[in-house]
N, C-alpha and C positions, 0 to 999 in steps of 0.2 A: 504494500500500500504506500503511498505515497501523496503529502500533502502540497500539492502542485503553486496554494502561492509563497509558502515558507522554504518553498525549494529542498525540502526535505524528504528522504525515504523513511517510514517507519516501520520498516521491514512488517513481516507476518502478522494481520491478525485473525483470531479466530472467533464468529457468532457476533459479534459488536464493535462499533468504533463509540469511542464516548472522548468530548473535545470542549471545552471551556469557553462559552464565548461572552464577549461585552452586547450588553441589550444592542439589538438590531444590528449584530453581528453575523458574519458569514463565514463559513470554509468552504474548499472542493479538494477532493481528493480525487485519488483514481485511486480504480481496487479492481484487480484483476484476480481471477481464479486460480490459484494452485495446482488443481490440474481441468482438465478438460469435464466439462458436467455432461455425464450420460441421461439423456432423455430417451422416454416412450412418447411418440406418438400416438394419437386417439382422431378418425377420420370422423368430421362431423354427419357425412352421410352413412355411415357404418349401420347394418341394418338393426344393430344390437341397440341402437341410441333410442330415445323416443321422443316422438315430433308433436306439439301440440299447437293449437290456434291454425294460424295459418300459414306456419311455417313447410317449407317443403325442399326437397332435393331438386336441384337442378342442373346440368351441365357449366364447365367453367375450363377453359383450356390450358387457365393460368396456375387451376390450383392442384394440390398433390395427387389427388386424386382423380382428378377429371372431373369430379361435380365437387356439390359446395351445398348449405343447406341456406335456405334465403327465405324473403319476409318472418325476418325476425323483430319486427316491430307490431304496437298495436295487438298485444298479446302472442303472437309468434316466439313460440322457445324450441328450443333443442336441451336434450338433458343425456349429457356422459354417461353411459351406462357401462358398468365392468371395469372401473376405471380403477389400479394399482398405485401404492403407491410402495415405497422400502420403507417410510421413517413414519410411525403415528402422528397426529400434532396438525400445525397448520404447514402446508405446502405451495408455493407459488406458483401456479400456472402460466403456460402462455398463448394466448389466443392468435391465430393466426386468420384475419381477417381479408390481407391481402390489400392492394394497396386501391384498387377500383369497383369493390364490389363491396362495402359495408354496407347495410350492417349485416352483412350477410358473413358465415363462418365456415372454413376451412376443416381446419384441425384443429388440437391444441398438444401443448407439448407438458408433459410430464418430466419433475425432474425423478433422477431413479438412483442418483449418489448425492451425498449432501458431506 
């Protein structure tokens, strides 16, 4: 890790940064991973998922799969079904929505080492 305007490395750290600041103060750091974070993918059209409202599968030639699941607004949902994870707790996802087709959804990415 490294605090980019003290010009300083503060080598490794592990689950938290904690950093002393004066009222309406700021840092930036940079933090890079340790090693490489293994993810599982989960396909929003996957037949295992379940679609409610008016949400539905579509074709997409952009996305990982070739469709994508769309009208997701207006009560349209998709809900992860089967979905793993290694560590109990809270877990950070990532949605991958794609860059011209929200709010419609791809996949999402699981992490699977922490």
């Amino acid at each position: 890790m490294r605090d980019v305007w003290n010009r300083r490395d503060l080598g490794p750290q592990k689950n938290a940064i904690t950093a002393a600041l004066p009222a309406h103060g700021s840092r930036l750091f940079t933090v890079r991973p340790g090693t490489a974070l293994a993810t599982t993918s989960y396909e929003a059209e996957a037949s295992v998922n379940t679609l409610t409202g008016n949400a539905s599968v579509g074709g997409c030639d952009a996305c990982s799969g070739g469709q994508k699941v769309g009208n997701l607004y207006v009560g349209g949902a998709v809900r992860f079904n089967d979905v793993t994870v290694r560590k109990a707790g809270t877990n950070t996802i990532t949605f991958d929505s794609g860059t011209w087709y929200s709010p419609d959804i791809d996949r999402i990415a699981v992490p699977q080492t922490l």
